[in-house]
C-alpha positions in Angstrom: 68.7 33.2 -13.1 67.8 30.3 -10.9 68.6 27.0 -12.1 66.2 23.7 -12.4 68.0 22.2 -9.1 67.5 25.8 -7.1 63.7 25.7 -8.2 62.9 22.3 -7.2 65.3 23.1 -3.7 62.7 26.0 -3.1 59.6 24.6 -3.8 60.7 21.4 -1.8 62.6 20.2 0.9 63.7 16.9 1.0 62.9 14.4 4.3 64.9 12.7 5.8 63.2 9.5 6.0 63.9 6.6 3.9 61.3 7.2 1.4 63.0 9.9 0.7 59.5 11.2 0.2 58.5 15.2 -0.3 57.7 17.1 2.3 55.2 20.4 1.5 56.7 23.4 2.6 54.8 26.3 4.4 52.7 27.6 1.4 51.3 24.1 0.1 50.3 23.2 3.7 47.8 26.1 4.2 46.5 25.2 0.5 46.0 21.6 1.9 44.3 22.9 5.0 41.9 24.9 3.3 41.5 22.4 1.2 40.7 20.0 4.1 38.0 22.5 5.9 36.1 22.9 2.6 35.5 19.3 2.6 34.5 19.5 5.8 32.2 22.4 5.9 30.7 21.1 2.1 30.9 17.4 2.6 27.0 16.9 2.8 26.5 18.9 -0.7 29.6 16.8 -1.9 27.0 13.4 -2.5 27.4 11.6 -5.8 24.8 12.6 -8.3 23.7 9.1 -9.8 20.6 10.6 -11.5 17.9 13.3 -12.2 14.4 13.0 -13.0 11.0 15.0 -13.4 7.3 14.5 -12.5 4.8 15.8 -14.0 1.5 16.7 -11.6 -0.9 16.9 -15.2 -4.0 17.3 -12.6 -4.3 19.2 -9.7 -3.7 16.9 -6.7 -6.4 18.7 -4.5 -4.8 18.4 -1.1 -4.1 14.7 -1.6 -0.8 12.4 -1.5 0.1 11.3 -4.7 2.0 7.5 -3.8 4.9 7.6 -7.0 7.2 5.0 -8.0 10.1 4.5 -10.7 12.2 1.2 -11.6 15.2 2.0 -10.1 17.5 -0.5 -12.1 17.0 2.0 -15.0 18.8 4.7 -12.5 21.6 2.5 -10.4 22.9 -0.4 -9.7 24.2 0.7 -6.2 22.8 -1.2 -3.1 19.9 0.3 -1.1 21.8 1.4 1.5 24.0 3.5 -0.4 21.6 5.7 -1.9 19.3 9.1 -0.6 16.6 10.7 -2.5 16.5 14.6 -2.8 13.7 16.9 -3.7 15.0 20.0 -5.4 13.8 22.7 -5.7 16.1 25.4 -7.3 19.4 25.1 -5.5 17.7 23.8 -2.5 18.0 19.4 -2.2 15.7 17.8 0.4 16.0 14.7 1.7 12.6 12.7 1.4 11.4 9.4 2.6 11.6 6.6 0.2 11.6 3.0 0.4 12.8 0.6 -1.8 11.0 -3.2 -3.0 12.5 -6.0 -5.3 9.5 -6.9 -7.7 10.8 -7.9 -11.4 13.1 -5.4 -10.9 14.0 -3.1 -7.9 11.3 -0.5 -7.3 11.7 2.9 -5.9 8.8 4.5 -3.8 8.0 8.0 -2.3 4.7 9.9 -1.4 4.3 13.1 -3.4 3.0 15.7 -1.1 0.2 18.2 -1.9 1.3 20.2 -4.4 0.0 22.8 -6.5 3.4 22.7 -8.7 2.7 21.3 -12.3 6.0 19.8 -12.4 8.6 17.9 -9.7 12.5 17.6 -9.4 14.4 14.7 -8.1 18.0 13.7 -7.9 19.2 10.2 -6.6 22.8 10.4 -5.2 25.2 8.3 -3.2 24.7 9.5 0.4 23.9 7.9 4.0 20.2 7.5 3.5 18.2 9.8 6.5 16.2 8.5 9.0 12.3 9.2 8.8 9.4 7.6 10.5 8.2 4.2 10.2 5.0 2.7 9.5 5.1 -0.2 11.5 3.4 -3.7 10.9 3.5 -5.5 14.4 2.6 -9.4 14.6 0.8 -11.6 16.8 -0.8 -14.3 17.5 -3.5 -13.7 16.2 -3.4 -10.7 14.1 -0.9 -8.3 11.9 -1.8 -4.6 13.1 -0.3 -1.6 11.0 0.4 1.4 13.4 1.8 5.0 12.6 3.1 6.7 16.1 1.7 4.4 17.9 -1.5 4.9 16.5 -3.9 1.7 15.1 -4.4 1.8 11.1 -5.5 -1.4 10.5 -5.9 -5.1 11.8 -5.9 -8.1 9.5 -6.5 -11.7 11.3 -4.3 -14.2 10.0 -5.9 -16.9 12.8 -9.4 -18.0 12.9 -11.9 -16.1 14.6 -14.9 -18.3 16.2 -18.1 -16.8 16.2 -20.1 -15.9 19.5 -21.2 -18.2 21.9 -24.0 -20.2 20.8 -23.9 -19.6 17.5 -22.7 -22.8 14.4 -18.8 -23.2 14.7 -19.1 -22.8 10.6 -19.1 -19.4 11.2 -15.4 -19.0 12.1 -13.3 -17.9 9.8 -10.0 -16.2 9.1 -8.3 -13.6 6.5 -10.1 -10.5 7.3 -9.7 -7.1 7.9 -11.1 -5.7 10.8 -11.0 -3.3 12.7 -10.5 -0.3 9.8 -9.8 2.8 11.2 -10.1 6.2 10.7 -7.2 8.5 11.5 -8.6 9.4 14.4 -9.6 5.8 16.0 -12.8 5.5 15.3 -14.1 2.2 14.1 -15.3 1.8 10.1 -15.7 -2.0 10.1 -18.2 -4.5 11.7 -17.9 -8.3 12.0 -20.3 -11.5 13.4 -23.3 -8.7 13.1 -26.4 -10.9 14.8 -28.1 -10.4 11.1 -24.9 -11.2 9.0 -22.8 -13.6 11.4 -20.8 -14.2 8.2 -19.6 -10.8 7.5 -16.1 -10.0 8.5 -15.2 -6.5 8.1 -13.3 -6.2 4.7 -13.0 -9.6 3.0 -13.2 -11.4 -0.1 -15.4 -14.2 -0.7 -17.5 -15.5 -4.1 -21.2 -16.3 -3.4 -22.0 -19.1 -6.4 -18.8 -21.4 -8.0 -19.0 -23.9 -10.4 -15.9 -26.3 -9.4 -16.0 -30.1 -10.3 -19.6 -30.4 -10.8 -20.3 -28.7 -7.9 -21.7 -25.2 -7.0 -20.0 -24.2 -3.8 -21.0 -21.0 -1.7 -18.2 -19.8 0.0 -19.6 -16.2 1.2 -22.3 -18.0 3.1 -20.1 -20.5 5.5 -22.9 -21.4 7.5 -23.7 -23.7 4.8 -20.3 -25.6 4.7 -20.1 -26.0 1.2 -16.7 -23.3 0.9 -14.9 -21.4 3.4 -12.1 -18.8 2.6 -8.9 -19.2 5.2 -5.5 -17.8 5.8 -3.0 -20.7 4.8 0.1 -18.5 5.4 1.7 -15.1 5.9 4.2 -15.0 2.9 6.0 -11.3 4.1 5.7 -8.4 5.8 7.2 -5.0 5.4 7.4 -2.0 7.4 8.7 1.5 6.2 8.5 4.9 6.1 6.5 5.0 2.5 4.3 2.2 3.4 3.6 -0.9 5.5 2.8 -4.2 3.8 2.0 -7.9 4.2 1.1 -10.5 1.6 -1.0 -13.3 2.2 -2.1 -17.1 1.0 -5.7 -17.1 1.4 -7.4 -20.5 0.3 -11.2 -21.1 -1.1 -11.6 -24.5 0.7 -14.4 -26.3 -0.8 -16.0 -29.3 1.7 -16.5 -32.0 -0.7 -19.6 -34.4 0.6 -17.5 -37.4 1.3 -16.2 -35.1 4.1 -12.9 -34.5 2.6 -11.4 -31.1 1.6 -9.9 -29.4 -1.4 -8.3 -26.4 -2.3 -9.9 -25.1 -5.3 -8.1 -21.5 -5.6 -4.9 -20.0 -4.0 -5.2 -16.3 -3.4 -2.6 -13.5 -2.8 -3.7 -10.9 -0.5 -1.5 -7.8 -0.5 -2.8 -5.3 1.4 -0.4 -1.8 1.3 -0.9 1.2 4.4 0.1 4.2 3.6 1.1 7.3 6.5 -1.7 8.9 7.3 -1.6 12.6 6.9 -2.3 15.4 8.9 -4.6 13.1 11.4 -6.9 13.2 8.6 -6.4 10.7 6.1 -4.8 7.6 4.9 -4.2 5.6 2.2 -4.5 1.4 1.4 -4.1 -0.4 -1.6 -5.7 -4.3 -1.6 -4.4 -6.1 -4.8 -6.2 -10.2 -5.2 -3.7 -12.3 -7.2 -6.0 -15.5 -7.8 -5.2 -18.8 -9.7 -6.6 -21.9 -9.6 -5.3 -24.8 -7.5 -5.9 -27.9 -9.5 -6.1 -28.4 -12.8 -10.1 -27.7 -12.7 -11.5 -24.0 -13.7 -12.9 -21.9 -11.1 -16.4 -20.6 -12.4 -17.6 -17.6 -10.5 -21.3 -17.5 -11.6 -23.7 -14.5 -11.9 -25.0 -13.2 -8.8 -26.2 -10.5 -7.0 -23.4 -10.1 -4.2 -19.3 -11.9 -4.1 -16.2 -10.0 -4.6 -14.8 -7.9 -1.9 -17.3 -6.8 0.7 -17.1 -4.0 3.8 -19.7 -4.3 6.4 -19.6 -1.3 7.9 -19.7 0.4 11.6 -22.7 -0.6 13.8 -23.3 3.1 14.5 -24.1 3.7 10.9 -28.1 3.8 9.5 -30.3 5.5 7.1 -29.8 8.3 9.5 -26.4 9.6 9.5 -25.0 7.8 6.7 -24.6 8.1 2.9 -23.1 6.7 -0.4 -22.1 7.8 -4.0 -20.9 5.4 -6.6 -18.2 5.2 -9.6 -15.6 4.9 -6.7 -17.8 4.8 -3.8 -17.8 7.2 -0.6 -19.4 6.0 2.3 -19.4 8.5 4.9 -21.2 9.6 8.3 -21.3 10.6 11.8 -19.3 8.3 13.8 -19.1 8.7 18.2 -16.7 11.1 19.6 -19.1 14.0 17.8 -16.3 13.1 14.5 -17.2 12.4 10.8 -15.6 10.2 8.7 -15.6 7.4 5.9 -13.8 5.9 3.2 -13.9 6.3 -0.6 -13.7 2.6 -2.3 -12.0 3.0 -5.1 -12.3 -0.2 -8.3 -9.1 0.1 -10.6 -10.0 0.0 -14.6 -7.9 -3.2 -15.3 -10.7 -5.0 -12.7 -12.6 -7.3 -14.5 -16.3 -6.3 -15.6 -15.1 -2.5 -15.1 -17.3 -0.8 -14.2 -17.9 -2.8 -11.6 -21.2 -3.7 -10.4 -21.8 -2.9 -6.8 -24.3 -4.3 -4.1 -25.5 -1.5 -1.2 -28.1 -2.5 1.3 -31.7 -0.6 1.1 -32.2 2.1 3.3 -34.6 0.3 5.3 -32.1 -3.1 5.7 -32.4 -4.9 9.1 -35.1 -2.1 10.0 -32.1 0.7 10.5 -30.7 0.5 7.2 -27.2 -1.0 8.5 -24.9 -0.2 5.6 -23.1 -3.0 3.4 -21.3 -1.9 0.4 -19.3 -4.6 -2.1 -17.9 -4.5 -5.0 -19.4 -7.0 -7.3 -17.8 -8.3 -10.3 -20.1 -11.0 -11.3 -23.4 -9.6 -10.1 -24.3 -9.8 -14.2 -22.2 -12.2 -15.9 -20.0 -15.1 -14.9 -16.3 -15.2 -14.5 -14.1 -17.9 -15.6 -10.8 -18.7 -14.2 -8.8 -21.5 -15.5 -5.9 -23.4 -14.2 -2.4 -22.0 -15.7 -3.5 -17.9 -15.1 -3.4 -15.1 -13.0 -6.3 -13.1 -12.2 -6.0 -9.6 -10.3 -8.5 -7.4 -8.6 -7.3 -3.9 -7.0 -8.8 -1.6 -5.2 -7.8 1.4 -3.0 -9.2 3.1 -0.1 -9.0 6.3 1.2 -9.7 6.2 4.9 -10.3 9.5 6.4 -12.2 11.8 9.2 -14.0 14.9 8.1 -16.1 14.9 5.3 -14.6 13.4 1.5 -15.7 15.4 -1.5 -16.1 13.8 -5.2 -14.0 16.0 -6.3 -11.2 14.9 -4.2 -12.3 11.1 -4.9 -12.4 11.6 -8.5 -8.8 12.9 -7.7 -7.9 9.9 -6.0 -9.0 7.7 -8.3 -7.2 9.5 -11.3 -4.1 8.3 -10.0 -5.0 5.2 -8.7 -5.6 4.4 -12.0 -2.5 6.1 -13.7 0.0 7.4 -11.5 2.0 10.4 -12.7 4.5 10.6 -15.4 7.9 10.3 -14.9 10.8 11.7 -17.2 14.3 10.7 -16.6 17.3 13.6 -17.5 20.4 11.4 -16.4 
């Protein structure tokens, strides 16, 4: 029978340094090797599961992307950079974009593909987060562009932009989106149209305001009563979920003493989307308004303000068309393409449904199209010093031709985007 001392001679021998520290013999060092190559070989399946959650897709997503989000405080604590998100699907994990923003808490973003699955798994774990493409939000001048491989999305003009040669210097503005897109370059927006020199593409002005005893007109700048202007660019983002920049926009009232005040501070965030496939893309325009002074801001019943698209010169009662709840407006377009956008008005708007104003067929003796959204075409709206008012909207900006199923679709989760359940 061996005894204790033979055992522990056997299963060790002793160094000879002065640690006097084990040393394995042959048996335990092939154990520790193959120890060693399973880490090595598994180490990417090895990532620290931090949580699980599910999605549920209660409506068919008809070929759209779904844009999802979850507050990520309720999941981790760990920094951004530590963390990767999986799809999984069975015992398959796939790394997906994601992007990450600090509202009131930190907010976690992905794009849910297509999908005809009812139901979607994810798992956030501790891992090098991947690389994916970027939408990118490039700066001038001038202007903030958003690009996708190199490809133009959507410009938004932070600096004034005069009007042409000859025509009042009133009619310059800036804070403006134009041009808009489509997927595949072709232009959707028109600005300084020889009718219209005060529309600007996508932009947000209000027609009749009560401020100070005053009505003020700050859609029609050619009178000088109000203008709408970019103060200052407060951020701008670029990643692979989305690519955003926030805005202070100012209603500038000229008083008739020749001074000027600042009667409401606006917060333009407009939100680009990848578009997909070359045939689509997303953008989210959210208005954060609030009064400057201590004096309410009355928007007053009329028959056009709010957020207005004056659309592509190449567009007449011939080879274009609208539909309304949302709105698609949609047509031929050069380059023997087809494309539009569907407008979409979120429920939490005020006066939802909202009033709209579209041109008559037989406008300007083509029938150019104008669409807005118009919030006080049939009551007034008062905003008073000490609140937040907010106005969203979303467009889908495609080529092709846009269904109302699919902008029914889009709208659904515009409105309400789809559940989450957490499991750990």
């Amino acid at each position: 029978m061996k005894s204790h001392e033979q055992v522990r001679k056997n299963s060790f021998e002793m160094s000879s340094n002065k640690n006097n520290e084990p040393k394995p013999t042959t048996a335990m060092k092939k154990i520790l090797l193959a120890a060693g190559a399973f880490l090595l070989i598994s180490s990417p399946s090895l990532s620290q599961s931090l949580a699980k959650f599910k999605i549920a897709i209660d409506r068919p997503s008809n070929g759209l992307v779904i844009p999802a989000s979850i507050n990520l405080d309720e999941l981790s604590f760990l920094p951004d950079s530590a963390l990767a998100l999986m799809q999984v699907d069975g015992n398959k994990k796939t790394p997906i974009p994601f992007q990450i923003k600090q509202e009131e808490n930190r907010t976690l973003y992905w794009n849910i593909a297509p999908t005809e699955k009812k139901e979607l798994s994810y798992e956030l774990v501790n891992a090098p987060k991947e690389n994916f493409p970027i939408v990118r939000s490039l700066k001038n001048d001038s202007s903030i562009t958003i690009q996708q491989n190199g490809n133009n999305l959507l410009r938004y003009y932070h600096a004034k932009v005069d009007p042409p040669k000859g025509q009042h210097p009133y009619y310059g503005r800036s804070g403006f989106i134009h041009p808009l897109w489509t997927p595949r370059g072709q232009e959707l927006t028109r600005i300084q149209a020889p009718d219209h020199y005060h529309h600007y593409g996508v932009w947000n002005a209000w027609t009749h305001v009560q401020f100070e005893k005053d009505t003020v007109d700050f859609w029609n700048i050619r009178g000088h009563q109000g203008t709408v202007r970019l103060a200052k660019i407060i951020s701008k983002t670029e990643g692979n979920v989305f690519s955003e920049f926030e805005a202070l926009q100012e209603h500038v009232v000229f008083k008739k003493d020749g001074t000027e005040k600042v009667a409401l501070n606006e917060l333009l965030t407009v939100r680009v989307y990848p578009q997909v496939n070359n045939e689509y893309y997303i953008v989210d325009i959210t208005s954060k308004m609030n009064c400057a002074t201590d004096s309410p801001f009355r928007i007053l019943e009329y028959r056009y303000a709010g957020f207005g698209w004056r659309t592509t010169a190449y567009w007449d009662n011939n080879n274009c068309n609208s539909r309304a709840k949302w709105c698609i407006v949609q047509g031929d377009l050069p380059g023997n393409e087809y494309g539009g956008a569907a407008f979409l008005s979120h429920p939490a708007n005020f006066n939802f449904p909202e009033p709209m104003r579209i041109w008559t067929l037989n406008t300007n003796g083509r029938g150019d199209m104008f669409f807005s959204f118009a919030p006080t075409k049939d009551r007034d709206w008062l905003l008073e010093p000490g609140k937040t008012y907010v106005i969203k909207y979303r467009l889908v900006v495609f080529n092709g031709k846009f269904d109302a199923t699919k902008a029914e679709t889009a709208w659904q989760y515009f409105q309400k985007g789809p559940a989450v359940k957490i499991l750990k």
